[in-house]
C-alpha positions as CSV (number, residue, x, y, z in Angstrom):
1,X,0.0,0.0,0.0
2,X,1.7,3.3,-1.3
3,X,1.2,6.8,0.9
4,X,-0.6,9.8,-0.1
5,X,1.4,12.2,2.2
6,X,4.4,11.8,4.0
7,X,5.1,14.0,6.9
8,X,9.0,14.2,8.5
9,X,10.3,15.9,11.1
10,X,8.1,19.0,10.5
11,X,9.0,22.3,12.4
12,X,6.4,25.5,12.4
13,X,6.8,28.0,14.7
14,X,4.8,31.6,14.7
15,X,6.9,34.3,15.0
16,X,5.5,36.2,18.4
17,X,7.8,39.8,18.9
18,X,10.9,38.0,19.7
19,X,9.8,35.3,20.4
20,X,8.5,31.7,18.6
21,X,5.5,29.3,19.6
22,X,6.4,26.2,18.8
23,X,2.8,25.1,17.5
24,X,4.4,22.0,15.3
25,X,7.7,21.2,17.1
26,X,9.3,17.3,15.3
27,X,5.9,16.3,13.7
28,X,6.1,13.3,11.4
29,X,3.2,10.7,10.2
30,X,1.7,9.0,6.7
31,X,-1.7,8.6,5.2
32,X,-2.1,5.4,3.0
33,X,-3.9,5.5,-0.3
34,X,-7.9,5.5,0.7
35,X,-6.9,5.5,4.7
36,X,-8.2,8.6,7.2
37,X,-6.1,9.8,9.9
38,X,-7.1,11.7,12.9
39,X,-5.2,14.1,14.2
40,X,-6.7,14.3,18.3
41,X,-5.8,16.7,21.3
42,X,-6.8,19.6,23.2
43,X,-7.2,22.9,21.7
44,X,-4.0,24.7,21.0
45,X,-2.3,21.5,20.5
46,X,-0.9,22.2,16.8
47,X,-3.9,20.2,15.0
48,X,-4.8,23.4,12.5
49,X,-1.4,24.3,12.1
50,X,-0.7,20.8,11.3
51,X,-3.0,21.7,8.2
52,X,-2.6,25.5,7.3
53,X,1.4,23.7,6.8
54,X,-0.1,21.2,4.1
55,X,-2.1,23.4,2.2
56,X,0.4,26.4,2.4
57,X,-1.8,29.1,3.9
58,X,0.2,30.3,6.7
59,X,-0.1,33.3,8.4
60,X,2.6,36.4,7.9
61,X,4.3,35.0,10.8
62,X,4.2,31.7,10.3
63,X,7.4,30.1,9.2
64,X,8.6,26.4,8.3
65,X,11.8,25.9,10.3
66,X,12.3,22.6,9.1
67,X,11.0,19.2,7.4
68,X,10.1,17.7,4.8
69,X,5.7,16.9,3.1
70,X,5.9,14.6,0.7
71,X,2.6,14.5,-1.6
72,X,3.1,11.6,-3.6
73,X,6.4,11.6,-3.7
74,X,7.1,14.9,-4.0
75,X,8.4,17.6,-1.3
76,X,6.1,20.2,-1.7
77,X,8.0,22.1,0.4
78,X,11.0,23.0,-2.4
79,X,7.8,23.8,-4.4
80,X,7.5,27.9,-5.2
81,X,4.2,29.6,-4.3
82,X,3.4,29.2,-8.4
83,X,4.2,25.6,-8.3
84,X,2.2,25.0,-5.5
85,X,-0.6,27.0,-6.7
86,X,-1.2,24.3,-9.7
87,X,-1.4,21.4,-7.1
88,X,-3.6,23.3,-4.1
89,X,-7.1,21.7,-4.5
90,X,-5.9,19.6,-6.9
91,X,-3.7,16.7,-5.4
92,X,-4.4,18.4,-1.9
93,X,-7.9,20.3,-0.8
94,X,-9.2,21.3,2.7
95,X,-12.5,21.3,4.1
96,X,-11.9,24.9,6.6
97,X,-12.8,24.9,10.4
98,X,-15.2,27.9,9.8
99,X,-16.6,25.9,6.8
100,X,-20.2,27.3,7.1
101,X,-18.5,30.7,6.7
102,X,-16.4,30.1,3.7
103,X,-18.3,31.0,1.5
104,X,-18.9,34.1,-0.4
105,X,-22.2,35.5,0.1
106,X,-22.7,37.9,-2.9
107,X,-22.5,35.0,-5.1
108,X,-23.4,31.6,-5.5
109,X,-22.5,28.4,-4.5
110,X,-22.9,26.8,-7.6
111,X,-20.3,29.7,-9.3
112,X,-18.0,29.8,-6.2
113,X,-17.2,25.8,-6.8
114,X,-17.1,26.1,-10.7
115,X,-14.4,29.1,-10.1
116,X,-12.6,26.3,-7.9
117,X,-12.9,24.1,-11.1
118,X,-11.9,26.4,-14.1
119,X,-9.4,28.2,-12.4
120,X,-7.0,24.3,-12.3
121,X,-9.5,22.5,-15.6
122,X,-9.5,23.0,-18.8
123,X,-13.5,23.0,-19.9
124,X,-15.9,25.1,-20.7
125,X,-18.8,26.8,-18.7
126,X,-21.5,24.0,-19.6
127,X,-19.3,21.4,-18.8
128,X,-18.2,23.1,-15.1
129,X,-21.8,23.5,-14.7
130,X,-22.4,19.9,-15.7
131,X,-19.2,19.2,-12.9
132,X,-21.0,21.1,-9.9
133,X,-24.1,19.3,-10.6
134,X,-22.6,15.9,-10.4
135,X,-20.8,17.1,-7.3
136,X,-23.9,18.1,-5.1
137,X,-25.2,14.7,-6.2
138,X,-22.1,13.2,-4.6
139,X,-22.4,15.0,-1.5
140,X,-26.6,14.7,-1.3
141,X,-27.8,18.3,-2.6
142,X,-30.4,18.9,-5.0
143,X,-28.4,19.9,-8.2
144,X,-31.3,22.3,-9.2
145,X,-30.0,24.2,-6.1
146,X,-26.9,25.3,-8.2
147,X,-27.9,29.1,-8.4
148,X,-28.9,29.6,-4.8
149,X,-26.7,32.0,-2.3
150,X,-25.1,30.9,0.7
151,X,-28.1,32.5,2.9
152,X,-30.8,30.1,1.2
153,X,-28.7,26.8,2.6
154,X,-28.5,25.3,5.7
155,X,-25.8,24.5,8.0
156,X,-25.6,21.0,7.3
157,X,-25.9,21.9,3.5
158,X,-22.9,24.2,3.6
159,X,-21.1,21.6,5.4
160,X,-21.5,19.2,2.1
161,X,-21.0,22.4,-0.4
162,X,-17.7,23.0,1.3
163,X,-17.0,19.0,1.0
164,X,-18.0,18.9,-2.8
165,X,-15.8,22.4,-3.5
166,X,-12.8,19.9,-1.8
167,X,-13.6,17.3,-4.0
168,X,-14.1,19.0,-6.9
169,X,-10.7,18.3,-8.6
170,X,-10.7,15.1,-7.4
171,X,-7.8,15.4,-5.1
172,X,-5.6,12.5,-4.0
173,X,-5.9,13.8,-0.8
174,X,-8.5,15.8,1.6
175,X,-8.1,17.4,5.2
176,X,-11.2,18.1,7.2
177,X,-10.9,20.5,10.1
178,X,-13.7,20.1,12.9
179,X,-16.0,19.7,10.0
180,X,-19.1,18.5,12.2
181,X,-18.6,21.7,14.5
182,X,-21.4,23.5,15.3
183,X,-23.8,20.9,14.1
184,X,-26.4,19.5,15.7
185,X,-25.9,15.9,16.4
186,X,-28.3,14.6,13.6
187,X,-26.7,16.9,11.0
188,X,-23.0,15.3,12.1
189,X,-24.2,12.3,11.7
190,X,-25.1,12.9,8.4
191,X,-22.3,14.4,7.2
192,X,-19.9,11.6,8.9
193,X,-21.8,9.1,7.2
194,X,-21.5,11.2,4.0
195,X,-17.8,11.4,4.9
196,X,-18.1,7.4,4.8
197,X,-19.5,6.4,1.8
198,X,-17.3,9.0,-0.4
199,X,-13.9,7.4,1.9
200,X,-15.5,4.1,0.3
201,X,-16.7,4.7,-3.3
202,X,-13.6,7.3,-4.2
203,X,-11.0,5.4,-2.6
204,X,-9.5,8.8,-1.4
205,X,-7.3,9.7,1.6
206,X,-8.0,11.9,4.6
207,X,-6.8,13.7,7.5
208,X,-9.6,14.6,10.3
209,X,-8.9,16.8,12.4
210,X,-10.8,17.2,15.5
211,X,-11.4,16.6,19.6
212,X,-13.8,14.8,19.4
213,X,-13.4,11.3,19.7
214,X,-16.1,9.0,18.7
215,X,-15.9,11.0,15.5
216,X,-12.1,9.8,15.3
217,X,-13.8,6.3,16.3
218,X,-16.4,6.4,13.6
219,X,-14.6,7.6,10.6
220,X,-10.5,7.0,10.9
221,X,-8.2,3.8,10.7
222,X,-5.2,5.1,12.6
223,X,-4.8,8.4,14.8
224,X,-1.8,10.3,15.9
225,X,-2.6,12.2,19.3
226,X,-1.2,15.7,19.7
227,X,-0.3,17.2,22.8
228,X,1.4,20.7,22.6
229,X,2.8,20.5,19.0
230,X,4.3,17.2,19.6
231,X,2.7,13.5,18.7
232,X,2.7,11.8,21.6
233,X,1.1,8.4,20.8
234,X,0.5,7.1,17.2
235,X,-1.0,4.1,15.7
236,X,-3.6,1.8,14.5
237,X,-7.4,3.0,15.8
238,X,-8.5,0.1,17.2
239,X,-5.1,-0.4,19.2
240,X,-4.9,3.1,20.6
241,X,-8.6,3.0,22.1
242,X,-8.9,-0.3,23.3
243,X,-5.4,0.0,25.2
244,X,-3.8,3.0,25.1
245,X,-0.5,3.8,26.0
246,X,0.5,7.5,26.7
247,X,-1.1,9.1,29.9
248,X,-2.0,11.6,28.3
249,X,-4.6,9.3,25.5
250,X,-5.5,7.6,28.5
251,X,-6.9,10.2,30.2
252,X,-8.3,12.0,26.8
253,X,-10.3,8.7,26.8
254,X,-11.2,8.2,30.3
255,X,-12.6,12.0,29.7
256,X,-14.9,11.1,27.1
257,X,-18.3,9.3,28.4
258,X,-19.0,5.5,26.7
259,X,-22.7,4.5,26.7
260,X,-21.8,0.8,26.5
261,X,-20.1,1.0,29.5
262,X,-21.1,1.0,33.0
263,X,-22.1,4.0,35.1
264,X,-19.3,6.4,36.0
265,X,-17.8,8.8,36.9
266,X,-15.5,10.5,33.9
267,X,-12.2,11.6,35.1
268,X,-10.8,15.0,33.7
269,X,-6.9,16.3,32.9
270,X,-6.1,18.3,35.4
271,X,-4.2,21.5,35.3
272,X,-4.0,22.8,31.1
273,X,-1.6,22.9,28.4
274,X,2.0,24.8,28.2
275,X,2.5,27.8,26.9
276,X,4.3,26.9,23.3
277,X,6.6,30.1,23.2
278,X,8.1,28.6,26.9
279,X,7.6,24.8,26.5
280,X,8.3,22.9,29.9
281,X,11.7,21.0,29.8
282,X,11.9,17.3,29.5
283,X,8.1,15.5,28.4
284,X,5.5,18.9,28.0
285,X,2.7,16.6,29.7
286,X,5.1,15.8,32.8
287,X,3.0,18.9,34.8
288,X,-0.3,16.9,34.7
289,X,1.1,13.5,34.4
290,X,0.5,11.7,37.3
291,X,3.2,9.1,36.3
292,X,5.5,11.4,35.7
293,X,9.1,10.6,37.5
294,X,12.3,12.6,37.6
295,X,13.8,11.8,34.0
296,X,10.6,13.2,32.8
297,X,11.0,16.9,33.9
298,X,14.8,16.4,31.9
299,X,14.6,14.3,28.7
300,X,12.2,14.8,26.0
301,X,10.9,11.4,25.2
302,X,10.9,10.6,21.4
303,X,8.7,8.7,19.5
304,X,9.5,5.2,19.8
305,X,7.9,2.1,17.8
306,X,7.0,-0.3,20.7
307,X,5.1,-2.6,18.4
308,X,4.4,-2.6,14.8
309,X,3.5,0.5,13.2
310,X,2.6,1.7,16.8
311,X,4.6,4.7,18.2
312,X,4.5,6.2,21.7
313,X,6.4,8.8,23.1
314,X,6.9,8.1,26.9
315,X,9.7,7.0,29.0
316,X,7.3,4.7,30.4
317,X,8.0,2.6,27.5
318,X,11.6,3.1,27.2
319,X,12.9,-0.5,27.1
320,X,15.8,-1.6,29.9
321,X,14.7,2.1,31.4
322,X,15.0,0.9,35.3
323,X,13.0,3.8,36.4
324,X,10.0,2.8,34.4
């Protein structure tokens, strides 16, 4: 199975006066051809920025400091901004966090999505009209509803608008940022069953990002957990949630409520996360770990594979460490 995207050793930092937030500090992680990966953690965590890196759209103050993303095959970082510009929503699109607000209300969705098509197709009008109307099939919209403004949809139908704009130059890859926020629960369900079927009948890659994680659950084969710009546990889905490793999954998930289980009582994080531009030494979670032990306010753990294709960084998992 070949990858999509490659990910190594990614450094972003924003550039804050004098000083830097390290919002993506050592980041690495694939996504196999028709696979989703989620990408979980707290707010603030680097999850977005993981993103806005991909696609290119940083801020002024926003700069790479090292790394390499390799779209099929290709470092699109050596890329110039023209060079990129051909491939942006064509090999790689993103579904926005504010998706319900992308949109441009003085004109409609229909032409806002056929722009997204003729600026990278060659085709005429008819046949980019012909292109949108297949695409709101694809994502469950009437296609007579072509010509109608952002105002005249609903939430839940802007969601899928902004989904068939991503997919409208069938890109080999997609990244969805919190793109059931601010649904109701019906409507997210809806859309992650949309999500589904197009995984399914396109055969195409994804990265979702999001905190929430029966969404994760539902939709993704593996997940790579974030805590403060770093991955701290990474691996298959089913692995991660039926035994995870890193205190800080474990208590993500003993935070989150299952209805199968018995009655009880959930079990926050305590205390909140570091401040990126003054990163704690040693592990960044050692201040609310509560297995934390002396090596771990020192020595940054790194991401070791303790099993297959399954990577935790914790020096709880250190093998011949005596103090584990």
């Amino acid at each position: 199975m070949s990858e999509v995207l490659k990910v190594e050793g990614l450094k972003m930092y924003y550039r804050m006066g004098k000083t830097y937030v390290k919002a993506v500090d050592d980041i690495s992680f694939e996504v196999q051809k028709g696979k989703c990966l989620g990408l979980a953690g707290e707010s603030g965590s680097g999850k977005t920025s993981i993103a806005a890196t991909i696609m290119r759209i940083l801020p002024k103050n926003g700069q790479i400091i090292s790394g390499n993303i390799y779209l099929d095959g290709q470092d699109i970082l050596k890329l110039s901004e023209e060079e990129f510009r051909k491939i942006r929503w064509v090999k790689v699109a993103m579904v926005p966090q504010a998706s319900m607000n992308a949109f441009d209300p003085v004109f409609t969705i229909g032409d806002q999505i056929m722009e997204a098509i003729l600026t990278h197709k060659n085709m005429s009008k008819d046949e980019a009209i012909s292109r949108v109307k297949e695409l709101f099939q694809l994502v469950g919209i009437d296609p007579s509803r072509i010509n109608n403004y952002p105002h005249e949809f609903s939430g839940g139908m802007k969601q899928r608008a902004a989904i068939a704009m991503a997919l409208a130059n069938n890109p080999d890859i997609i990244i969805l940022d919190e793109p059931t926020t601010a649904l109701d629960v019906i409507v997210q369900a809806q859309v992650l069953s949309l999500l589904r079927n197009l995984k399914q009948k396109l055969n195409i890659s994804m990265i979702l990002i999001t905190h929430d994680l029966s969404i994760i659950a539902d939709l993704c084969d593996s997940v790579a957990v974030m805590y403060a710009g770093k991955i701290v546990e990474y691996g298959d889905i089913y692995k991660i949630y039926k035994n995870p490793k890193h205190p800080y999954t474990q208590g993500l998930l003993g935070a989150f409520p299952n209805i199968r289980a018995k009655k009880q009582r959930l079990i926050g994080i305590p205390g909140a996360p570091p401040n990126l531009a003054n990163p704690p030494p040693g592990c960044r979670f050692h201040p609310r770990c509560p297995y934390a032990f002396d090596r771990c306010k020192v020595e940054e753990p790194k991401l070791k594979e303790v099993e297959p294709g399954y990577f935790v960084a914790c020096h709880l998992y250190d093998k011949g460490d005596q103090n584990a």
